[in-house]
C-alpha positions as CSV (number, residue, x, y, z in Angstrom):
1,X,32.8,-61.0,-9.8
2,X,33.5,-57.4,-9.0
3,X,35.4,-55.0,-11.3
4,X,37.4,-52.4,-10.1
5,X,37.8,-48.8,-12.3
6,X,41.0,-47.3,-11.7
7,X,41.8,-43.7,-12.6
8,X,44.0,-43.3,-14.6
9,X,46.3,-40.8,-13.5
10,X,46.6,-37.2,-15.1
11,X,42.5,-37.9,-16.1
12,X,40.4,-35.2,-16.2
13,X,37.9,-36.9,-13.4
14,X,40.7,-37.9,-11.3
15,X,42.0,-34.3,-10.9
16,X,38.4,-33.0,-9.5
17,X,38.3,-33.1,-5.8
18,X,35.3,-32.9,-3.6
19,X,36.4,-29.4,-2.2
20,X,36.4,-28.1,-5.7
21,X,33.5,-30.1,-7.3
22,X,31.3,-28.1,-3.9
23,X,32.9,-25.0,-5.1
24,X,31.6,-25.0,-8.5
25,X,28.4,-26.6,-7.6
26,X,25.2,-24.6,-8.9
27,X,22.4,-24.2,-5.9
28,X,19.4,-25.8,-7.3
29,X,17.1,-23.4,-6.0
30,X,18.8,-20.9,-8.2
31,X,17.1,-22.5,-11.1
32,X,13.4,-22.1,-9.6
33,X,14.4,-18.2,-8.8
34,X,16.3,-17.7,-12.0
35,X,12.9,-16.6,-13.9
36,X,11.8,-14.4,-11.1
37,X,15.0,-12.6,-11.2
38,X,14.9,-11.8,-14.8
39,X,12.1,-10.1,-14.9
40,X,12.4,-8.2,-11.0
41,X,16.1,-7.0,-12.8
42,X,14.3,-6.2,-16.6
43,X,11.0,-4.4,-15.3
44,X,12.2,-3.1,-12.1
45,X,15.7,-2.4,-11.3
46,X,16.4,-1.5,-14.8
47,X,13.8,1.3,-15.2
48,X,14.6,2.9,-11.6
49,X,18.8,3.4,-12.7
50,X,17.1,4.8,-15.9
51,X,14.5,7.0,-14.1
52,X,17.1,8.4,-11.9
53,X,19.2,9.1,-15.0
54,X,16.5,10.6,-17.0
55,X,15.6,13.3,-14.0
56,X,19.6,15.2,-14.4
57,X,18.0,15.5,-18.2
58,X,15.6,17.8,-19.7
59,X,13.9,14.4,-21.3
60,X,10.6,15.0,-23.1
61,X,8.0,12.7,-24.1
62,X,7.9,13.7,-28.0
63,X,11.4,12.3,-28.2
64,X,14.7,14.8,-29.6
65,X,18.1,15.4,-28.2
66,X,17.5,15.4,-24.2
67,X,20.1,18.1,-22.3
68,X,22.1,17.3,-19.8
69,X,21.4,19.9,-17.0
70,X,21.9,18.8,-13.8
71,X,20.6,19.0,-10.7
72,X,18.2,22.2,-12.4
73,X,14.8,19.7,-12.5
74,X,15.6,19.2,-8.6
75,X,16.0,22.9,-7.9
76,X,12.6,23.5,-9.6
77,X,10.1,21.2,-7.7
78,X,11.2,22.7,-4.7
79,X,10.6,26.0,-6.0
80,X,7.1,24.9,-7.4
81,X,3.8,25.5,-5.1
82,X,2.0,22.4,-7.2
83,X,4.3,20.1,-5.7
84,X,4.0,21.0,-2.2
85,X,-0.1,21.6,-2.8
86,X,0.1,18.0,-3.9
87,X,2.3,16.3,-1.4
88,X,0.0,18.1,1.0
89,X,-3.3,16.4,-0.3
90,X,-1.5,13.1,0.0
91,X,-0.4,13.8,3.1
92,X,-4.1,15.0,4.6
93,X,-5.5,11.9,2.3
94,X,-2.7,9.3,4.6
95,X,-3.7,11.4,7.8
96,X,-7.5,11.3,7.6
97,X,-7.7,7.5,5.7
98,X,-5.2,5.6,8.0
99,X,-7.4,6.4,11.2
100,X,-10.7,4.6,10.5
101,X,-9.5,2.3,7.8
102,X,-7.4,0.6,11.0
103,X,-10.0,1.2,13.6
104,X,-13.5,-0.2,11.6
105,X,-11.2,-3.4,10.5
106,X,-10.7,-4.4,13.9
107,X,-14.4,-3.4,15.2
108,X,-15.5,-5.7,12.1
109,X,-12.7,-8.7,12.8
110,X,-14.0,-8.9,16.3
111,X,-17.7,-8.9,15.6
112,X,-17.4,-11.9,13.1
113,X,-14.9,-13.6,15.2
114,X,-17.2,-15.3,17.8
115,X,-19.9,-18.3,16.6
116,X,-22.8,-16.0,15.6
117,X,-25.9,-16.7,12.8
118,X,-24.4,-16.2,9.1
119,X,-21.2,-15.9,10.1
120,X,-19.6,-16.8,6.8
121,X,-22.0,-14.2,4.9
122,X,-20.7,-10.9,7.0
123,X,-17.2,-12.2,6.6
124,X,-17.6,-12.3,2.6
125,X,-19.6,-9.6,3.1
126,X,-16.5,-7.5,4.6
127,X,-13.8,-8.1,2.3
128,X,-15.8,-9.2,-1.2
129,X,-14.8,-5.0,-1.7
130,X,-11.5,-5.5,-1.5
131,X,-11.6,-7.9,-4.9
132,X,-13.8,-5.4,-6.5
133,X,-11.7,-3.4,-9.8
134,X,-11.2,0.1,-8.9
135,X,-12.3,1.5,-12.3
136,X,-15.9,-0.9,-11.1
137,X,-15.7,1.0,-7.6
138,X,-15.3,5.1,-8.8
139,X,-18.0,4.3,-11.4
140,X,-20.6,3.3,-8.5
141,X,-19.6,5.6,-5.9
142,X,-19.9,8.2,-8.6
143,X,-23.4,7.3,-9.0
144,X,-24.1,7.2,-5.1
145,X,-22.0,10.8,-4.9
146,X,-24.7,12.5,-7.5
147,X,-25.9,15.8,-6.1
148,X,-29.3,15.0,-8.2
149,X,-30.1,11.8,-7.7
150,X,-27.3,10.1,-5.7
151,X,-28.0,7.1,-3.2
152,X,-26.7,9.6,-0.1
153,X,-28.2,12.5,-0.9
154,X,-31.6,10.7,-1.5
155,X,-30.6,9.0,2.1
156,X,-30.4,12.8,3.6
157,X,-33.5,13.9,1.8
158,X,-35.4,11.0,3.5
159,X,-34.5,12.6,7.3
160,X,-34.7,15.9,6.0
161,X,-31.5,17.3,5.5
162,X,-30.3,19.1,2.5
163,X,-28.5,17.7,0.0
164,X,-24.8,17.9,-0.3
165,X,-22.2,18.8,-3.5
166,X,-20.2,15.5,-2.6
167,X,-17.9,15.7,-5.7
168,X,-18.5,19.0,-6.7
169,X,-16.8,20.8,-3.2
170,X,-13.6,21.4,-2.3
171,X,-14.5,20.8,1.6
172,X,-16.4,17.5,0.9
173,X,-14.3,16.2,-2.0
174,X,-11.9,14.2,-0.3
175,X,-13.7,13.1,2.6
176,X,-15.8,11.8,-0.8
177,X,-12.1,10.1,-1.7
178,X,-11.9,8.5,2.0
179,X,-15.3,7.2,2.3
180,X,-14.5,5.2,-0.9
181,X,-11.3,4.4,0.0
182,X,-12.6,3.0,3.2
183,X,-15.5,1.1,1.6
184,X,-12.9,-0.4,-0.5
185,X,-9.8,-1.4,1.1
186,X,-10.9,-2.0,4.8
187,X,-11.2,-5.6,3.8
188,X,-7.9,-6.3,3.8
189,X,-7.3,-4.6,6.8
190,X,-9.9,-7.0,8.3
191,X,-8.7,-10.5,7.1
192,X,-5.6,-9.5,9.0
193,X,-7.0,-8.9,12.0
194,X,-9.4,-11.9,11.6
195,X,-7.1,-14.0,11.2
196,X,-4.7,-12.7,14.6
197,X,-8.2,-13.1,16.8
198,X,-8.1,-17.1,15.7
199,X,-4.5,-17.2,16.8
200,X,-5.0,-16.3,20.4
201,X,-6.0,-19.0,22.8
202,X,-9.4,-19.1,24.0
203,X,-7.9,-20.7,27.4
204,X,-6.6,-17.3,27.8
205,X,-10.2,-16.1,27.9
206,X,-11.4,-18.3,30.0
207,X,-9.0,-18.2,33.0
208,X,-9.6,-14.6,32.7
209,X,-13.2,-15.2,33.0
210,X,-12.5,-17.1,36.3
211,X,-10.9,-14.8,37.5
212,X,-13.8,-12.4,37.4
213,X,-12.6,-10.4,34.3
214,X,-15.2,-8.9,32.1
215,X,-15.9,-8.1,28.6
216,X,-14.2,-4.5,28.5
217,X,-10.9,-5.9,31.1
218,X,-10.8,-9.1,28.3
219,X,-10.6,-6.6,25.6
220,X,-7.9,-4.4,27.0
221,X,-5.8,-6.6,28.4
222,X,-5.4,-9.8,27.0
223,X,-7.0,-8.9,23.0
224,X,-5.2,-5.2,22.4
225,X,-2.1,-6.6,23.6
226,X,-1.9,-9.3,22.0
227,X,-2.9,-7.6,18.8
228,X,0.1,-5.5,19.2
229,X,2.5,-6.6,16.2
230,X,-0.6,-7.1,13.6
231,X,-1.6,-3.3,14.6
232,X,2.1,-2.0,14.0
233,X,2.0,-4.2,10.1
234,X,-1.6,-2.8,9.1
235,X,-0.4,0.6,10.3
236,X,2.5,0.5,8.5
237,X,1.4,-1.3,5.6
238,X,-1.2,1.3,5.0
239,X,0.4,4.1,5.5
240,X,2.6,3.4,2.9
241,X,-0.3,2.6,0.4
242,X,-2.0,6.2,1.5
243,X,1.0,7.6,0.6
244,X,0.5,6.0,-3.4
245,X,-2.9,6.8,-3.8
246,X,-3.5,7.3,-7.0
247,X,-6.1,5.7,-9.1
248,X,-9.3,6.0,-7.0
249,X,-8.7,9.8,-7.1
250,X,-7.9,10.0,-10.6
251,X,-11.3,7.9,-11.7
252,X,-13.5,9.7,-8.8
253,X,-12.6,13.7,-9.2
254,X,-10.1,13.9,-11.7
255,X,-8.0,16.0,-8.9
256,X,-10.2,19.0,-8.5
257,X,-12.5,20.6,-7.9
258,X,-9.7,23.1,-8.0
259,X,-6.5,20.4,-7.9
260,X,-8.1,20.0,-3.8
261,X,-7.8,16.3,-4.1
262,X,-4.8,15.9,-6.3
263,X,-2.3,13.6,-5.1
264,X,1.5,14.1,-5.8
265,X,1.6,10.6,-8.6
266,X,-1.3,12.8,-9.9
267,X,0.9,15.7,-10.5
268,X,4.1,13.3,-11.5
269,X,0.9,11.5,-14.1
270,X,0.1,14.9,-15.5
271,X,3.8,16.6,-15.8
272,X,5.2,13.7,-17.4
273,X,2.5,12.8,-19.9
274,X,0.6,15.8,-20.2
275,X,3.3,18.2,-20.2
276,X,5.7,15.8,-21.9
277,X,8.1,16.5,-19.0
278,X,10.0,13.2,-18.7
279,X,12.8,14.6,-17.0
280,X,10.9,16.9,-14.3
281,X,8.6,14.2,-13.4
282,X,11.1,11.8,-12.7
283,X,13.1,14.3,-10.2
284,X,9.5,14.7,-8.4
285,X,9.1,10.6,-8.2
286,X,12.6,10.4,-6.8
287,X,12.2,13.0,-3.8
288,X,8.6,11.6,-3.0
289,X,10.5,7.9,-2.9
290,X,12.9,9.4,-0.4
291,X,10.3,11.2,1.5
292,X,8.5,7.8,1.7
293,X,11.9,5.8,2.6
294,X,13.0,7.7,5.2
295,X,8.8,7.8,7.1
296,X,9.2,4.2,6.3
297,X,12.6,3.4,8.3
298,X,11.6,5.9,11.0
299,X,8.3,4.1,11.4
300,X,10.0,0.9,11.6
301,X,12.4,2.0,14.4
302,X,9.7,3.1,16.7
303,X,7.7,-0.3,16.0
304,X,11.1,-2.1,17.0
305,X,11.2,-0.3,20.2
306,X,7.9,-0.5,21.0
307,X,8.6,-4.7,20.5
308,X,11.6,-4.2,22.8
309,X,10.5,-2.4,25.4
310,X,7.8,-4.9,25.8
């Protein structure tokens, strides 16, 4: 026998309708993200309103009544030559890193991408680096850089050449910087590229090869091309991380000799906690964020019309 529940009217479940039950309806997948969203608001959104507060202050690090004075930090750091020595060691550091750190990753993805003896072993080989701590990484090279008994000036010695200040130079400091920098980070570099060579079809390859196509003609026209939009991500992707060195430098010269290799988050580092500047270091992170924003959406624009021209 089947029963029958009829609402009784004026109920509080009789007055819900679907359209309004939808309404109020609570995504699920807001749950999962709810966590996530804390913290990205607490530790990140949060501090940057602050930041940007703080740098229209005269904020300093031992505490006390902080000024209100405007746009005065702003006017400074354009008026200050360590800012603009800075920003252009970061810049020559982007400039001289991006080059071979793009150009040996796809050398090394397409000599480990065809069957070939210890295959496996090269590949871990090429990005173990990358996994390395970078405090592990300036403590090694700083051994290999030694003028006195370094690993490459004992190399040098060997073949009879002299020995070279690697650290100790202003010339040869921060190609010192970029040799580590390369060592270190070209393995991610070449994980992306390794894996865009296993996504194009060997069939490709092989009608080519019918056709009488060689090595070189396979390599420039069916491999670069088709390479395209992974070149145009690693480019930009490490641009943008040239742009924030920061640590590598810090651990391997300290920013000299003579502030040659200091970066501009060095400078920000040293004003803000060595100075106790709060205020003035936070005006100098903002304009480098712009600066970096706007390379970023200009980059982006000519990487779209590259992709739509094609």
């Amino acid at each position: 026998m089947s029963t029958q529940t009829a609402s009784r009217p004026g109920s509080r479940r009789a007055d819900r309708s679907p359209t309004s039950e939808r309404a109020f309806r609570v995504p699920t997948g807001l749950w999962f993200v709810l966590p996530f969203l804390v913290l990205y608001i607490a530790f990140l959104v949060v501090p940057v309103f602050l930041g940007l507060g703080i740098s229209f202050f005269d904020q300093s690090l031992t505490g006390g009544a902080a000024e209100f004075i405007g746009w005065a930090n702003y006017a400074e750091l354009f008026s200050d030559a360590a800012v603009w020595s800075s920003l252009w060691n970061t810049a020559k550091f982007t400039l001289w890193s991006t080059p071979p750190l793009v150009v040996l990753a796809l050398v090394m993805a397409l000599l480990t991408s065809r069957k070939m003896p210890a295959r496996w072993l090269f590949r871990l080989a090429y990005f173990m680096p990358t996994l390395i701590p970078v405090t592990v990484v300036s403590t090694v090279w700083t051994w290999m850089f030694r003028t006195e008994s370094g690993f490459l000036n004992g190399m040098f010695e060997a073949i009879g050449l002299d020995p070279v200040d690697w650290l100790g130079e202003p010339r040869t400091a921060m190609i010192s910087v970029i040799i580590l920098t390369t060592w270190w980070t070209v393995g991610f570099n070449y994980l992306l590229y390794l894996a865009a060579l296993q996504g194009i079809p060997p069939e490709l390859y092989e009608a080519s090869a019918i056709d009488g196509a060689n090595a070189w003609q396979q390599f420039t026209r069916i491999t670069l091309p088709l390479l395209g939009r992974t070149t145009s991500l690693i480019i930009v992707l490490q641009l943008i991380a040239s742009l924030k060195v920061f640590d590598q430098i810090y651990l391997l010269t300290g920013g000299g000799p003579n502030f040659s290799t200091r970066p501009v988050l060095e400078y920000v580092y040293d004003v803000g906690f060595t100075n106790f500047r709060l205020g003035y270091s936070s005006a100098i992170s903002y304009v480098f964020f712009l600066l970096i924003l706007v390379f970023a959406i200009i980059q982006v624009r000519l990487f779209s019309k590259k992709d739509e021209a094609r």
